[in-house]
Each structure stands twice: as C-alpha cells, then as structure tokens.
C-alpha positions in Angstrom: 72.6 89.1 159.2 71.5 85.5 159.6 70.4 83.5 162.7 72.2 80.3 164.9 69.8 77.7 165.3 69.6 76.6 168.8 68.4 72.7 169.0 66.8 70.8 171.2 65.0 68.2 170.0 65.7 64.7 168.5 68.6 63.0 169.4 69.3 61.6 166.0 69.6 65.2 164.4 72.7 65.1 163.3 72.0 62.2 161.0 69.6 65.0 158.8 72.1 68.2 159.6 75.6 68.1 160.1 76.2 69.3 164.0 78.5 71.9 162.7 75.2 73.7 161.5 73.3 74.4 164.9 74.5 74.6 168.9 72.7 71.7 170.7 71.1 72.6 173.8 72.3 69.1 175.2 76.0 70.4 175.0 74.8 72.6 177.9 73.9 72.2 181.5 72.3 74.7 181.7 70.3 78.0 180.0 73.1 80.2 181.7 75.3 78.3 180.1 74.1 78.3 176.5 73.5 82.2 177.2 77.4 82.8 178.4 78.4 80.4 175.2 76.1 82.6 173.1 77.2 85.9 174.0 80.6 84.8 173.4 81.0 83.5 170.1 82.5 85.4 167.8 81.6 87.0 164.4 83.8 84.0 163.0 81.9 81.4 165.3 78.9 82.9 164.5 79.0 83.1 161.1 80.4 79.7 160.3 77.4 78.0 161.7 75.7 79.7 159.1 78.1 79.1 156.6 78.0 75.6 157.0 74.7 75.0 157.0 74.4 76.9 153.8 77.2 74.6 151.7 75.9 71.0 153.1 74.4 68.9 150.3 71.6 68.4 152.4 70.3 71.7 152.8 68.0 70.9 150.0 65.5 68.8 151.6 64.6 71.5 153.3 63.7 74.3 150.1 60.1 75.0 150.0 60.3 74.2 146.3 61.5 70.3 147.8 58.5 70.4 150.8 55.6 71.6 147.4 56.9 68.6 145.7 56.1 66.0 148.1 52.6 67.6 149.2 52.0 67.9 145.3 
C-alpha cells in the first residue's frame, strides 16, 4: 500500500516535486470533483504517482537523514 498526496499549497511546487508526483487540488473546481477523480483512478493511476515520486532525483531532500543534517 502507499498513499497519493493531495496538494494544495504553494504555487511554485512543482519547482521542488515533479507534478507527476501528487494531484493538485487547483486542477479541480471543486471537492466533488477531486472525490469523483479520486475514486476513479486506477491501480495503474494510482500507483504511478507513487512510483514517480519514489525514482525523482529529488526525493532526497526530503530523507530524515538529509532534514538531521541541516539541524545538525
């Protein structure tokens, strides 16, 4: 199992994750519609947001090992 990240917050997100890695909630109108998109994605939808998020270069930046380096 895994999760879809549902955003809705910056607009310049997509310059730290690529927009193949999360649905934005500005694509939709309205909750409804996010909902009707949601429950009808498919396993292959579903788990290629998670798949790409997982094999960008940048999904480093945000290990825990990465965030303990900078506090350190």
């Amino acid at each position: 199992m895994g999760c879809v990240t549902i955003y809705w917050g910056a607009n310049n997100i997509s310059v730290h994750v690529s927009s193949g890695c999360y649905i934005d909630k500005r694509d939709f109108n309205t909750y409804e519609d996010l909902y009707f998109f949601m429950v009808n994605m498919t396993d292959d939808v579903y788990f290629n947001y998670i798949k790409n998020y997982l094999s960008i270069d940048k999904v480093v930046l945000f290990k825990a090992s990465v965030f303990a380096e900078i506090l350190r």
